[in-house]
N, C-alpha and C positions, 0 to 999 in steps of 0.2 A: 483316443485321448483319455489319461487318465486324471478319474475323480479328485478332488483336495479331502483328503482326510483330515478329519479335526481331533478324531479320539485317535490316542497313544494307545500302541499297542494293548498295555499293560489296560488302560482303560477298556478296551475291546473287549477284553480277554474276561473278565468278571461281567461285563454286559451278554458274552453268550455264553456262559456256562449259566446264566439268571434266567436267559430267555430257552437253553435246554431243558430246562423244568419245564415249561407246556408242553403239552403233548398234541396239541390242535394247531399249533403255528408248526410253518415247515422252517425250520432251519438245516436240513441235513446239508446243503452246502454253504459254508461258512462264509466264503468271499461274498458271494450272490447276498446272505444275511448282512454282513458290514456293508455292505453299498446302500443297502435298503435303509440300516439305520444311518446311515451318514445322510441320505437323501434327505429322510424326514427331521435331523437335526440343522442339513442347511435349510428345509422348509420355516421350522421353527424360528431360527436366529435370524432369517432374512424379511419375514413376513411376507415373501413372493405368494402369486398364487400355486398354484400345482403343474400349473400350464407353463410356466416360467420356470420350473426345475431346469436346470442343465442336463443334456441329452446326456454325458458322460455316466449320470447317474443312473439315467435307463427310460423305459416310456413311460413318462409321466403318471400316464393315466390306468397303467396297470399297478404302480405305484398306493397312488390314492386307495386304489381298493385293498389292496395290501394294508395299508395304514388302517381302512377303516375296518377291517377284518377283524386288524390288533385291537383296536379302539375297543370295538364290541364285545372283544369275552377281557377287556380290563388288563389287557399288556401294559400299557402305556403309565396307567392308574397305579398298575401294582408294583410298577417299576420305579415308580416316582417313590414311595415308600420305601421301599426295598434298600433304596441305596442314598435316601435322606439322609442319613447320620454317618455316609463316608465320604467322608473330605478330598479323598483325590478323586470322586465321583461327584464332584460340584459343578464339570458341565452340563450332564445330563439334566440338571436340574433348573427345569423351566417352568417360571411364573409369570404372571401378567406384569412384572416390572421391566420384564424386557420384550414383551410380545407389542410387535404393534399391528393397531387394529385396520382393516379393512373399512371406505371409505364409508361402505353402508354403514358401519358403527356406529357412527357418529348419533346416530337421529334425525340429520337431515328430512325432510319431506321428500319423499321421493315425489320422480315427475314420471307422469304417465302420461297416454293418451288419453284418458279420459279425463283430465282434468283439464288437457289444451283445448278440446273439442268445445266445453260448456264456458271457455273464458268469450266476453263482447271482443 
């Protein structure tokens, strides 16, 4: 089954000629890269966890570390900059005004065992 793509070609096309400038991410296969960022753009826009990706997109969990790969030498950071001031590059562009938060967020008190243990 194939993935839902969100970015337009034309979109794609300036997202990996931006991510060909690292030299430490592997993009040498181009399709394998667009799956990967479409993956973490439905992550983004859906608020799923990672475990909830759609198989189409690939195994999850090799995913995640990919992502946090990028994370760590500032892929994600430098790319958010990089293409802030181009207008047909306004999906890429994610803020806390569209991200929704995970239920721990909140500040709820969590419940544990140890606090069921010492209740009368």
């Amino acid at each position: 089954m194939a993935y839902v793509r969100r970015l337009s070609d034309a979109q794609w096309l300036k997202i990996y000629e931006y991510l060909c400038g690292f030299s430490k991410i592997h993009t040498n296969d181009e399709a394998k890269t667009r799956r990967f960022v479409e993956a973490v753009f439905w992550i983004v826009k859906s608020g799923e966890q990672w475990r909830l990706l759609p198989q189409e997109y690939g195994e999850w969990n090799a995913l995640y570390h990919r992502f946090s790969d990028w994370a760590d030498q500032g892929v994600w950071y430098k790319m958010l900059y990089y293409f802030a001031r181009d207008p047909d590059m306004e999906y890429i562009m994610v803020d806390s005004t569209i991200l929704r938060a995970h239920a721990c967020a909140s500040g709820a008190v969590k419940k544990n065992t140890a606090t069921r243990k010492n209740r009368p």
